[in-house]
C-alpha positions as CSV (number, residue, x, y, z in Angstrom):
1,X,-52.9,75.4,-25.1
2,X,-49.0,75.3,-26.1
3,X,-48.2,73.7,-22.2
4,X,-51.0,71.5,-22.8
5,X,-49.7,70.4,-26.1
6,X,-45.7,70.3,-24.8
7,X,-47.4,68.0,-21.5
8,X,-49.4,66.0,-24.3
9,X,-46.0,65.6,-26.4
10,X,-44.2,64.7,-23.2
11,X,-46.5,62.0,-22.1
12,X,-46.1,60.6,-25.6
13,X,-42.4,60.5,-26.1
14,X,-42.3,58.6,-22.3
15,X,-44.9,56.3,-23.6
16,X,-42.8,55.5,-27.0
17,X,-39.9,55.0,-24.4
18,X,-41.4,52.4,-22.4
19,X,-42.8,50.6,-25.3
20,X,-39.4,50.1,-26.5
21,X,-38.0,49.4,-23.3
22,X,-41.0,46.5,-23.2
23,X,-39.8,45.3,-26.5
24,X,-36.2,44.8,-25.6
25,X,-37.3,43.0,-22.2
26,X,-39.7,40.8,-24.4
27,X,-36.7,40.3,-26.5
28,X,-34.6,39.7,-23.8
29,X,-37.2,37.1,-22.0
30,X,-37.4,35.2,-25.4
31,X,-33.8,34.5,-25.8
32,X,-33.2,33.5,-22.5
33,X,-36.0,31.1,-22.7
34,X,-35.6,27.6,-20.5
35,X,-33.7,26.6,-17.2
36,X,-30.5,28.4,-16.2
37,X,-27.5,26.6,-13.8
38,X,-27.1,28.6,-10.4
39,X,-23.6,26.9,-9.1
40,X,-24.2,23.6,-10.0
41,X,-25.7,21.7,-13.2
42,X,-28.4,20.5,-12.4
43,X,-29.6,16.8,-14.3
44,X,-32.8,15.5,-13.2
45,X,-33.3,11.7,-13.8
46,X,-36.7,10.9,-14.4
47,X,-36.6,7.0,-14.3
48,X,-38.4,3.8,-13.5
49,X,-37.3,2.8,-10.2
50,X,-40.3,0.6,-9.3
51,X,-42.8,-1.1,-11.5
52,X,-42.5,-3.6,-14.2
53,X,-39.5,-1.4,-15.7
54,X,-37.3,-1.4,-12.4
55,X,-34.5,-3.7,-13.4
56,X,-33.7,-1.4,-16.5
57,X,-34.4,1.7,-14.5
58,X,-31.8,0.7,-11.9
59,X,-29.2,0.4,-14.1
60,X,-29.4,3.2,-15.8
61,X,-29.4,4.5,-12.7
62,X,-26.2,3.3,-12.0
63,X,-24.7,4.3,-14.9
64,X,-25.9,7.6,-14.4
65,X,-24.5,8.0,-11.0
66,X,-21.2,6.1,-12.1
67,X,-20.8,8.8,-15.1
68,X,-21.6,11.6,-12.6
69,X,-19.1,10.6,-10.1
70,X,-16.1,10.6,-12.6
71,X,-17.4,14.4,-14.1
72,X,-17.6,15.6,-10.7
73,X,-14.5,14.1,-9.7
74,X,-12.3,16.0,-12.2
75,X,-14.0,19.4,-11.3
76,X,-17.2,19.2,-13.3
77,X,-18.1,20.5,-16.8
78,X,-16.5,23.3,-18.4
79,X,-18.7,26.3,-19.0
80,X,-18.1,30.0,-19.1
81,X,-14.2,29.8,-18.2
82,X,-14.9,27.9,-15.0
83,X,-16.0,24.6,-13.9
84,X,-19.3,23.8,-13.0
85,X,-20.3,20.0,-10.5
86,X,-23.5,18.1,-11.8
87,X,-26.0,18.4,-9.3
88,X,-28.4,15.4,-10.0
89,X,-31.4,15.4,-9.0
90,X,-33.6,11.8,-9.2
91,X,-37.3,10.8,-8.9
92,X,-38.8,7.3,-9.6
93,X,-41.8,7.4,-12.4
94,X,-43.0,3.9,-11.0
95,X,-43.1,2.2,-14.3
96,X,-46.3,4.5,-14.6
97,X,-46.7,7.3,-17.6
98,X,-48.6,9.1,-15.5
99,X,-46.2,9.6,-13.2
100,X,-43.5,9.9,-15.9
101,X,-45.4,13.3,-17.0
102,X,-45.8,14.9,-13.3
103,X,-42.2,14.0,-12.4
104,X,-41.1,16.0,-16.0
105,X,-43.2,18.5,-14.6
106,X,-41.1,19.0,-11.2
107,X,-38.3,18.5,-12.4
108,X,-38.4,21.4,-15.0
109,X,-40.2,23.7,-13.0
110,X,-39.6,22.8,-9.5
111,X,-36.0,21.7,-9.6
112,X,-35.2,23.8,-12.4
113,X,-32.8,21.0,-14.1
114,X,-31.1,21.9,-17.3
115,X,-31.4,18.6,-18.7
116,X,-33.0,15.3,-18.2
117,X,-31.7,12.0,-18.7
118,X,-34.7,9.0,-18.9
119,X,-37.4,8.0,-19.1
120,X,-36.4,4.3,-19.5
121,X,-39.4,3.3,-21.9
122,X,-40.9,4.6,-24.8
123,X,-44.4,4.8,-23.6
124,X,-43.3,7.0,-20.1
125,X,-40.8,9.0,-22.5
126,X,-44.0,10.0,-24.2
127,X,-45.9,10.8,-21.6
128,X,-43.1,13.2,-20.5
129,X,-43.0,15.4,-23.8
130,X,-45.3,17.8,-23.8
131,X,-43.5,19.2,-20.6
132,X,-40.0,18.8,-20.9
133,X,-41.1,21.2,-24.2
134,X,-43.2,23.8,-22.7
135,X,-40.1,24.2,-20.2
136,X,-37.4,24.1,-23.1
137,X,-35.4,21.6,-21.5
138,X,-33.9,18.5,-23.1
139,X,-34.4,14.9,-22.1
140,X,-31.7,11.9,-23.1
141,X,-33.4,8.5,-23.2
142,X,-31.0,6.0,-23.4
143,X,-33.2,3.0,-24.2
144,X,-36.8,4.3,-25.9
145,X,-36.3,2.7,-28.8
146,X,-39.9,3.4,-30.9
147,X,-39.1,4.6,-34.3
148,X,-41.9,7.9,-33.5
149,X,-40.4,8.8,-30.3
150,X,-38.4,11.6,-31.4
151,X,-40.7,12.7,-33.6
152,X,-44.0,15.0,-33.6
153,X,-47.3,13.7,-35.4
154,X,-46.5,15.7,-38.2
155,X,-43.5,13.7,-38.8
156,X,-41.3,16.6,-37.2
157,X,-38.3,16.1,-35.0
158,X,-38.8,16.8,-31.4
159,X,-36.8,19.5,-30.6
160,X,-35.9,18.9,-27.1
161,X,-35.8,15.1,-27.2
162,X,-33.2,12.8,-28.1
163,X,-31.6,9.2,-27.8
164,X,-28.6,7.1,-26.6
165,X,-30.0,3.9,-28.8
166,X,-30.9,3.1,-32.2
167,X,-35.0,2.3,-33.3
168,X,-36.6,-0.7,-33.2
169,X,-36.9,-0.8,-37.0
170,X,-33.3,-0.2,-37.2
171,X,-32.7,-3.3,-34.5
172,X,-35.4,-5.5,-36.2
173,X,-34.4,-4.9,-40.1
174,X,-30.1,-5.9,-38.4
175,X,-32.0,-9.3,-36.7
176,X,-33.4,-10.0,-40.3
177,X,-29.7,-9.6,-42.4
178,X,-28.3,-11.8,-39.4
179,X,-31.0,-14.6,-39.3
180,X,-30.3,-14.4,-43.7
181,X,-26.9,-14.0,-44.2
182,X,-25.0,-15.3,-41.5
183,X,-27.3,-18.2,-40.4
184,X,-28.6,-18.9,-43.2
185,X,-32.1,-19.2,-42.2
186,X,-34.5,-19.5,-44.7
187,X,-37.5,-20.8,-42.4
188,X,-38.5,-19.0,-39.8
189,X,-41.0,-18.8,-36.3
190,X,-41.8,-15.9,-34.4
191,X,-42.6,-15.3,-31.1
192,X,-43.5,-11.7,-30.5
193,X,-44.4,-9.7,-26.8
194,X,-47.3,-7.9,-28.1
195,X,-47.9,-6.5,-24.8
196,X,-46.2,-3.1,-26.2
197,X,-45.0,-1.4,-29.1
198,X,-41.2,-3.0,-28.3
199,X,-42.2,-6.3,-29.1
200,X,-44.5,-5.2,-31.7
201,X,-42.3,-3.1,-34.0
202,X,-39.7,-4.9,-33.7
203,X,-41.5,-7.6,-35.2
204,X,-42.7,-5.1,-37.7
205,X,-39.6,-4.0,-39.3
206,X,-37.8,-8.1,-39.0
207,X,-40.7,-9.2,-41.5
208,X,-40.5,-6.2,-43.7
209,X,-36.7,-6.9,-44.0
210,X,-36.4,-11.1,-44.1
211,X,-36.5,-12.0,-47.0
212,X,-37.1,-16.2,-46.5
213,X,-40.6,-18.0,-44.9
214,X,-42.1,-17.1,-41.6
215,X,-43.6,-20.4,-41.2
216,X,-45.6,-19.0,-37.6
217,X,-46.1,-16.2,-35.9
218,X,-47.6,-16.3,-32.4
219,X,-48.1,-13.5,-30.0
220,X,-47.0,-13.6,-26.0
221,X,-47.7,-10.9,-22.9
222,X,-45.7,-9.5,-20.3
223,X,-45.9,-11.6,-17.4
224,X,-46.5,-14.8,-19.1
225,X,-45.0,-17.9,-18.0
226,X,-46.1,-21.5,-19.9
227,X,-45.1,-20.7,-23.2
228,X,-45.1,-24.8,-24.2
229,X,-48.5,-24.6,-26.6
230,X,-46.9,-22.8,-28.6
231,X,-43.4,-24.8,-28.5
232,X,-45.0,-27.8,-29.4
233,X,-46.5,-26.8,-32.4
234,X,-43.4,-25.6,-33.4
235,X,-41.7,-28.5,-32.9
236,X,-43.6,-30.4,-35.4
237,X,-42.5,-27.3,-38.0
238,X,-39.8,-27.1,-39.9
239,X,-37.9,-24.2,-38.8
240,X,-34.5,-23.0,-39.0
241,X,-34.4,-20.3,-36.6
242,X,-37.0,-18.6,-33.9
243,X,-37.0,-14.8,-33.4
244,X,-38.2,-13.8,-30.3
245,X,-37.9,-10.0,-29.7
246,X,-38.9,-9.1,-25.7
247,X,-37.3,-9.0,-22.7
248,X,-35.5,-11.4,-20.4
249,X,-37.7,-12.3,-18.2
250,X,-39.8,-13.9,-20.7
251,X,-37.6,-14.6,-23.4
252,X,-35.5,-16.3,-20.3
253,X,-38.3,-19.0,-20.2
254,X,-39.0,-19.6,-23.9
255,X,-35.6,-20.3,-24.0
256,X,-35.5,-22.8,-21.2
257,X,-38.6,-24.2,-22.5
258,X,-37.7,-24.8,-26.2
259,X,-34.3,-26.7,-25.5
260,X,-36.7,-28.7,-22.8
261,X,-38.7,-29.2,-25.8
262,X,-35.7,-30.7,-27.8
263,X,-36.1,-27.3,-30.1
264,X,-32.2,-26.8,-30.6
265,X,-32.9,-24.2,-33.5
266,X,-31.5,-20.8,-33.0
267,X,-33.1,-18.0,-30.9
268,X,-32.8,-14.5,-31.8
269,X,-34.0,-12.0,-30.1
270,X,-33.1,-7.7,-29.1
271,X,-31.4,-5.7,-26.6
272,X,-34.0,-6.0,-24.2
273,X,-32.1,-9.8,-23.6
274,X,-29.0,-8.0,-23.1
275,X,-29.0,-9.2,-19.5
276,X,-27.5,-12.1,-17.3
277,X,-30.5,-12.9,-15.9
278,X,-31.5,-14.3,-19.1
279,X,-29.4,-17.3,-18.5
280,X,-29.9,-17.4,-15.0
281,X,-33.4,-17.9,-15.9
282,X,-32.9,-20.4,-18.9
283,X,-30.3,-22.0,-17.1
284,X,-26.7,-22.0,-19.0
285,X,-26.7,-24.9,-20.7
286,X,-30.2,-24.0,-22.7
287,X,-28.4,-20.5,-23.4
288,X,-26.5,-21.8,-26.3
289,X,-27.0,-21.1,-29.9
290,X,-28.6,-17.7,-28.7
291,X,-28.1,-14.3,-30.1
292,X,-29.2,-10.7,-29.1
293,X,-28.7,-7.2,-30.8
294,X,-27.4,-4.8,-28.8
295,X,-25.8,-1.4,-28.9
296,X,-23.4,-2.4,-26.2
297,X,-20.9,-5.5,-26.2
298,X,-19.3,-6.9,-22.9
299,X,-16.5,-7.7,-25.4
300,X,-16.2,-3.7,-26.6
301,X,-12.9,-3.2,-24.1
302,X,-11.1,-5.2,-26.4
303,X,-10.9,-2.3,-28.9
304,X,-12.5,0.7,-27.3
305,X,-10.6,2.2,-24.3
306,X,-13.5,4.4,-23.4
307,X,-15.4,1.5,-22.9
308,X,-12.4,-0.5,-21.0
309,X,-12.4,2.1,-18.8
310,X,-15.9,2.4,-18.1
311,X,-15.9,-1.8,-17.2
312,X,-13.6,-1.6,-14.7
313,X,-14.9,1.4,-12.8
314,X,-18.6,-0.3,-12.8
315,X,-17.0,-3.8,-12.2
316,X,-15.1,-1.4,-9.1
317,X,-18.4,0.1,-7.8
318,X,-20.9,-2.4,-8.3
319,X,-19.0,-6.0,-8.2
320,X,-20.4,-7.1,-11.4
321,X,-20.2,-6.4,-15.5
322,X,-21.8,-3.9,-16.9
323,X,-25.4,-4.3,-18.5
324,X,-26.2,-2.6,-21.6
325,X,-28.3,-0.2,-20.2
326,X,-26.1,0.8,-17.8
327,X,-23.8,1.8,-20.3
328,X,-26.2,3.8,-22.7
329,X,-27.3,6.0,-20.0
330,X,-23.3,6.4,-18.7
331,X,-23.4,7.9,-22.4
332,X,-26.7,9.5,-22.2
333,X,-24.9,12.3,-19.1
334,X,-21.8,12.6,-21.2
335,X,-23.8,13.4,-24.6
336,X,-25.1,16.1,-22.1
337,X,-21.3,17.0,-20.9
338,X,-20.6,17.4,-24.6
339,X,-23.7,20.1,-25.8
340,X,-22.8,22.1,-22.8
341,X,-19.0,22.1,-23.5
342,X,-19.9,22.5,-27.5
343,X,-21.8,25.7,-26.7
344,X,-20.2,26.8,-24.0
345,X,-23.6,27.2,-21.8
346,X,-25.2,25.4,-19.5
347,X,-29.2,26.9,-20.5
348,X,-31.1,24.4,-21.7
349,X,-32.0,25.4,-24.9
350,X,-28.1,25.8,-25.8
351,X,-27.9,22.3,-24.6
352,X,-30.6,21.0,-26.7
353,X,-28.7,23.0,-29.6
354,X,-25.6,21.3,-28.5
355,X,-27.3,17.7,-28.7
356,X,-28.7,17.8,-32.0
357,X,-24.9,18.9,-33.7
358,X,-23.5,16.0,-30.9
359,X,-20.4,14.3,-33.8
360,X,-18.2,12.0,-33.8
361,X,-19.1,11.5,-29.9
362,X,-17.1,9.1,-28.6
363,X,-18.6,6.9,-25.9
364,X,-18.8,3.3,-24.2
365,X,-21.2,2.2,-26.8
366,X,-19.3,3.2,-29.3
367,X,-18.9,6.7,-31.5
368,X,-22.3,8.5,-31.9
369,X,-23.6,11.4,-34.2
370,X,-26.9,12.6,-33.9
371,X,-29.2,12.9,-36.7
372,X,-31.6,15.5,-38.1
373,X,-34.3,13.2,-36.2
374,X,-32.7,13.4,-33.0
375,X,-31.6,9.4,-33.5
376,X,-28.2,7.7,-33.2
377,X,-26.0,6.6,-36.0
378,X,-24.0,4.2,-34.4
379,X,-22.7,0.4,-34.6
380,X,-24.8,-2.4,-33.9
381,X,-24.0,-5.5,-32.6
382,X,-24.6,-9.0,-32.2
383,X,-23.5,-10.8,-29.1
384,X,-23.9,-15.0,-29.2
385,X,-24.3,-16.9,-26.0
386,X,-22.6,-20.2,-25.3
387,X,-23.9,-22.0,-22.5
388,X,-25.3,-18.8,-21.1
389,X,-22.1,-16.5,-21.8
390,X,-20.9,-14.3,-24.9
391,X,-19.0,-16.3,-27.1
392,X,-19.0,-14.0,-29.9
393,X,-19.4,-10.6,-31.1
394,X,-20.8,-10.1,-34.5
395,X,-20.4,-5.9,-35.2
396,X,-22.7,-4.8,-38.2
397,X,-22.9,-1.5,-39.4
């Protein structure tokens, strides 16, 4: 009976052991949660490279590359006492949020990257979430610009995504101070691209924040291209500004097609204008008496040496100036640079640690620190086209 009882005893004290070894490999398991780096850093790019999106999504891409090239060119990022290159690894969502949410999938658990920079849009951003966080991995957008992007429908924060840009409400309410106080416009018509929530909530937040008439508000799609109904009605308006939030493409035309109409009343529109194809399109004369917010000036060299820098090397690579989006996701790898340098790991739950205490970051589109909502506080501008170039910067804080 006592051997019984000592083998009983025995069996017990092993089986206490290898509980508590199972608790310290659970505990071990939990804090080493997400994506590791093997001898490179690996960055996936999950970006649209074909669809209706692929203009932006090719110049983010660039910028991407462009910020890549100088990190890996200097020996890479600093982590653990050594240097580590950026491995980057990219795969087109076609525009689709479908495919935004499978290519999150491989690149977190097929590719194992650390970090994501992209998607382009809000929507395809969204579609990714759900498995960028099951993996733990963080994703940089440089240009989703929904106010609820960042955030859970509880109201909150994402924890593993962030932002290059500012919100649309942020961008709208700036367009509404601008159209008050520095053109005095006390009348105004708007022309909005319902055709997603850019155009929409941009609109949203510009009439919660003017504080004059909105003597019309009409509605456009993506794609259209006869926008001359609706300019001749407003010709017979009195109006002392348009505001036209969209994109180039069809912002481009309802330009052209205003000044065609004799409508020489100012046109304001967003970032998604921030383009030279918009004049192309509207033809530079009609690009005059134009403005645009935008998080990135072509003028910024003048004062910011980052961004000077940055300018030549694109103008260097690619032969041409540097789009706006170009230069938010050149910042959207080197906010990644700085959480992995800041914590001094390359996992990708340190760097999503390291993103949302990002100060003080100082990058082409000026200095960045990250807020408890995963957002941008950062300097707006304004830029003014003259026929169909910037003629002035107005910077509003």
């Amino acid at each position: 009976m006592k051997k019984w009882e000592k083998q009983t005893m025995k069996i017990a004290a092993l089986g206490a052991m290898a509980l508590t070894l199972a608790g310290c490999a659970t505990a071990k398991s939990s804090s080493s949660q997400g994506n590791n780096p093997g001898k490179t850093i690996k960055i996936g790019v999950n970006m649209e490279l074909s669809g209706s999106a692929a203009g932006y999504g090719e110049q983010q891409k660039q910028g991407i590359q462009l910020a890549v090239k100088k990190i890996n060119k200097s020996g890479g990022i600093k982590v653990g006492g050594t240097k580590k290159k950026i491995q980057l690894v990219i795969r087109d969502n076609k525009t689709s949020n479908t495919t935004a949410a499978s290519v999150a999938a491989q690149l977190v658990n097929n590719d194992k990257v650390v970090a994501v920079v992209g998607p382009a849009t809000t929507s395809a951003g969204t579609a990714a979430i759900p498995n960028m966080t099951k993996a733990a991995v963080p994703s940089v957008s440089p240009s989703a610009t929904d106010p609820d992007y960042t955030l859970q429908k509880s109201g909150k924060v994402q924890k593993y995504i962030f932002r290059a840009c500012y919100q649309n409400n942020f961008q709208g309410a700036t367009a509404a101070t601008f159209v008050t106080k520095n053109l005095k416009a006390k009348r105004v018509a708007i022309l909005t691209d319902n055709s997603s929530d850019y155009g929409t909530g941009l609109t949203k937040a510009f009439k919660k924040q003017y504080r004059g008439t909105v003597v019309s508000s009409q509605t456009f799609q993506e794609g259209d291209k006869d926008f001359n109904a609706i300019l001749t009605a407003l010709k017979h308006k009195k109006i002392d500004a348009i505001y036209a939030p969209g994109y180039y493409s069809e912002i481009g035309l309802i330009v052209k097609q205003a000044r065609q109409a004799g409508i020489k009343a100012p046109i304001v529109g967003s970032d998604g204008m921030a383009d030279a194809k918009l004049a192309q399109i509207a033809g530079k004369s009609n690009a005059t008496n134009v403005y645009y917010t935008t998080p990135f000036s072509t003028k910024a060299s003048a004062t910011n040496k980052v961004a000077s820098k940055f300018m030549s090397a694109y103008k260097a690579k690619y032969g041409s100036t540097a789009p706006t989006f170009s230069a938010l996701a050149y910042d959207s790898v080197y906010m990644i640079k700085a959480a992995i340098e800041k914590e001094d790991s390359a996992n990708s739950v340190k760097i999503a640690d390291g993103l949302a205490k990002l100060k003080n970051f100082k990058g082409v589109t000026g200095t960045t620190t990250i807020d408890k909502q995963h957002n941008p506080e950062k300097t707006i501008s304004i830029e003014q086209l003259t026929n169909g170039v910037v003629s002035k910067v107005y910077n509003v804080k």
